[in-house]
C-alpha positions as CSV (number, residue, x, y, z in Angstrom):
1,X,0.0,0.0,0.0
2,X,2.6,2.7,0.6
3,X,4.3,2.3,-2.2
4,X,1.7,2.5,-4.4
5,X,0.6,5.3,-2.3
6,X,3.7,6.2,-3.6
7,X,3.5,6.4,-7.2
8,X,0.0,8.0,-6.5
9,X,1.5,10.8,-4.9
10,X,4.7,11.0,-7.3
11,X,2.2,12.0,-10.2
12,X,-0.4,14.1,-8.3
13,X,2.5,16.2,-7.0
14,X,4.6,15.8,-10.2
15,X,5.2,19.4,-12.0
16,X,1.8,20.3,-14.6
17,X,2.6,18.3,-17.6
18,X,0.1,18.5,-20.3
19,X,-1.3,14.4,-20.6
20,X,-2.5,13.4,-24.0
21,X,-5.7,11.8,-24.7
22,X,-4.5,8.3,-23.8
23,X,-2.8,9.2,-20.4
24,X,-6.4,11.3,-19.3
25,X,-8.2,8.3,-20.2
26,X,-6.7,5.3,-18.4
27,X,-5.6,8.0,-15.1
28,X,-8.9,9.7,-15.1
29,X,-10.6,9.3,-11.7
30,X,-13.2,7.2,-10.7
31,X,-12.9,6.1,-14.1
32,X,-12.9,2.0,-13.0
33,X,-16.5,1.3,-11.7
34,X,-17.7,-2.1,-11.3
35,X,-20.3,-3.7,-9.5
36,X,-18.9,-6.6,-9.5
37,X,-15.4,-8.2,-9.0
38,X,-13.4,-7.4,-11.7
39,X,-10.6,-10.2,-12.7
40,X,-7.0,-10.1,-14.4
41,X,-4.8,-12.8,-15.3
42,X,-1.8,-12.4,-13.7
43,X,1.3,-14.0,-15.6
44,X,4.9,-12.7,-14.2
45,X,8.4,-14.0,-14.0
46,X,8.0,-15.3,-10.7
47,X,4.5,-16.5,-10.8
48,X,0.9,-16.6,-11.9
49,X,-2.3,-15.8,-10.3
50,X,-5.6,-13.8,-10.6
51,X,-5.4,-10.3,-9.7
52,X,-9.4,-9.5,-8.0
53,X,-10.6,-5.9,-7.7
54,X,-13.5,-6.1,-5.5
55,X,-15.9,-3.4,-4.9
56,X,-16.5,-2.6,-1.1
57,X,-18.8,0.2,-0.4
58,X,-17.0,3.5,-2.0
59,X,-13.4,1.2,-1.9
60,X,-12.4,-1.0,-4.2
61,X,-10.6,-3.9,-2.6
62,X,-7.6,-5.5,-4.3
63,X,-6.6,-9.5,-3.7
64,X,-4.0,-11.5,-5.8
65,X,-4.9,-15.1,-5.9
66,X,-2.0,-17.3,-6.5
67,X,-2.1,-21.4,-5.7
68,X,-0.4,-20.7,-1.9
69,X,-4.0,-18.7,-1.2
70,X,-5.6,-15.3,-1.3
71,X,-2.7,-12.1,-0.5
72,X,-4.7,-8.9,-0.1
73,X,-3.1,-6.0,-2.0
74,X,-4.5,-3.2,-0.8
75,X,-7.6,-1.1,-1.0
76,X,-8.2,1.8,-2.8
77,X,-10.7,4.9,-3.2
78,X,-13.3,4.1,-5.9
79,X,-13.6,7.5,-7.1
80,X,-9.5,7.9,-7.1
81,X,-7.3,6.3,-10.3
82,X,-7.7,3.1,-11.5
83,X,-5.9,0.4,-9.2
84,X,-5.2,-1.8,-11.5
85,X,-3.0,0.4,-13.2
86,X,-1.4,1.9,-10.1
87,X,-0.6,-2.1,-9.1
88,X,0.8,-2.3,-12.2
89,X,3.1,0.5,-12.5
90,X,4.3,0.3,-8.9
91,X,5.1,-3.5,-9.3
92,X,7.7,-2.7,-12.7
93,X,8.6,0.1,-10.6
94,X,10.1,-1.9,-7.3
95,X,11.2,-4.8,-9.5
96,X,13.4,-2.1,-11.7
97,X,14.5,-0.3,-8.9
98,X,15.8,-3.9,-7.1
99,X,17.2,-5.2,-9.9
100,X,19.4,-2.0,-11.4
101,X,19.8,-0.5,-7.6
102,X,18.0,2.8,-9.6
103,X,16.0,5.3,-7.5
104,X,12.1,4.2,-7.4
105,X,11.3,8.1,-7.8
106,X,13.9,8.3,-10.9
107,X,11.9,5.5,-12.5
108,X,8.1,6.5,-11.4
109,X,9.1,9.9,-12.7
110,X,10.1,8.6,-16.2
111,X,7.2,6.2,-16.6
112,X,5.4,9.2,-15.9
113,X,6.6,11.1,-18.4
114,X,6.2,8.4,-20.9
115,X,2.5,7.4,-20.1
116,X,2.3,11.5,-20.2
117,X,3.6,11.9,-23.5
118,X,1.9,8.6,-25.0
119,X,0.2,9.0,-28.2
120,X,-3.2,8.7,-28.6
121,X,-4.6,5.1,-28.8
122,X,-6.8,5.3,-31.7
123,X,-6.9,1.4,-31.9
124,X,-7.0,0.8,-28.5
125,X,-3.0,-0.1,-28.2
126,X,0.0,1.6,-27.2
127,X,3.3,0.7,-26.5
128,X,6.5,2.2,-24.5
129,X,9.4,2.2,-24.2
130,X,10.3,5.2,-21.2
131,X,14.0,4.4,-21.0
132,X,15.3,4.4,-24.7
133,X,16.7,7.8,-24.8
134,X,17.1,8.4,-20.8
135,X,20.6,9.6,-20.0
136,X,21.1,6.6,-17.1
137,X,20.4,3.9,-19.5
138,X,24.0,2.7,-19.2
139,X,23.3,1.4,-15.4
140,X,20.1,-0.2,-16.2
141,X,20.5,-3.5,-17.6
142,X,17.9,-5.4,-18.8
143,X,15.6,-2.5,-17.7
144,X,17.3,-0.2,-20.6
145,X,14.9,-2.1,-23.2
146,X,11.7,-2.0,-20.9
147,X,8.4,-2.0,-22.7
148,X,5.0,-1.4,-21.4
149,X,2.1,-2.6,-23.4
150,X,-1.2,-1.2,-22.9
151,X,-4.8,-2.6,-24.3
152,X,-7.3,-0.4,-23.9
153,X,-11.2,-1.3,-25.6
154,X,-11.2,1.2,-28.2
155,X,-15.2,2.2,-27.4
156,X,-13.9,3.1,-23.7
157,X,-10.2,3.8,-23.5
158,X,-10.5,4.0,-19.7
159,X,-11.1,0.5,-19.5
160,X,-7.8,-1.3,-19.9
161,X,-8.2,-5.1,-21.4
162,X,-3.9,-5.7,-21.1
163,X,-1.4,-4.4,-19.1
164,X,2.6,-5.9,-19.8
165,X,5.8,-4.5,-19.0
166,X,8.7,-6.6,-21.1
167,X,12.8,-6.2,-20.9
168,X,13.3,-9.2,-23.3
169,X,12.4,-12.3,-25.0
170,X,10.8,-15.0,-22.9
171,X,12.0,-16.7,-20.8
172,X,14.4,-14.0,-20.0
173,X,14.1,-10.5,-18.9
174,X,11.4,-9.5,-17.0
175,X,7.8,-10.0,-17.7
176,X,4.5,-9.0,-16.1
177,X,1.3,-9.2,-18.0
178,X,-2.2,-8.3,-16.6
179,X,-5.3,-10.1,-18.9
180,X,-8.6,-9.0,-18.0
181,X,-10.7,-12.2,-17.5
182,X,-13.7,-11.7,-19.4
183,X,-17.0,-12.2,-17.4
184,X,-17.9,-14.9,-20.0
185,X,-15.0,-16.5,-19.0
186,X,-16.0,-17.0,-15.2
């Protein structure tokens, strides 16, 4: 929770940065409503699971469901950002920042500026890549090449079908990948 607080705070107090189409959409607030509990399919280097975002009353509750059992995330206003996002970003965050020794506030401040500066999503895709031209990408290592994939339903571009972050060809690298379960699918 507090470092996803974090990030959260990192772009409200960042300095006013115009945001394109795409970056208004999937950050605008209160933007994820559900009545329902909400499902991703969680596939990353380390494991696999089901990421649940239950609403609770004006919260929205997040659980990752993995085969050791249920690991409560965190909760989150329903009216604030979408948490699914903010899980997201903060995860590639911490796992950059542990793996290249970088400052978490370096990265969440360039993945900010990338997601700021993304072009519009027109067909409902857009892809990253926030440390190609960065100044530091000497120390970063498999990070240098990170990509961050983002699926968005092209009717409702706040509603985000994919989330990945990439350094690499499987198995190698680092991979995360968030799939929105389809109800249909239950």
């Amino acid at each position: 929770m507090r470092k996803t607080l974090a990030f959260v705070l990192a772009l409200a107090m960042a300095p006013a940065v115009h945001a394109g189409e795409f970056a208004d959409a999937i950050f605008r607030p209160g933007a994820f409503a559900a009545a329902d509990p909400v499902r991703f399919d969680r596939d990353h280097t380390d494991m696999a699971g089901t990421l649940v975002v239950t609403p609770e009353g004006e919260a929205l509750k997040l659980v990752l469901e993995t085969e050791e059992g249920a690991r409560p995330i965190s909760s989150f206003p329903a009216k604030g950002g979408n948490p699914v996002l903010l899980y997201f970003l903060e995860n590639t965050t911490r796992a950059m920042a542990e793996a290249t020794g970088g400052s978490p506030f370096y990265i969440r401040n360039r993945l900010r500026e990338a997601l700021v500066a993304a072009p519009d999503a027109p067909d409902g895709e857009v892809t990253l890549t926030p440390f190609s031209d960065d100044e530091n990408r000497a120390r970063m290592g498999d990070f240098a090449d990170l990509r961050l994939r983002f699926v968005v339903d092209p009717d409702n571009p706040a509603h985000l079908v994919e989330l990945a972050a990439d350094t690499g060809p499987e198995p190698e690298g680092y991979h995360d990948r968030l799939t929105l379960i389809e109800e249909t699918e239950q």
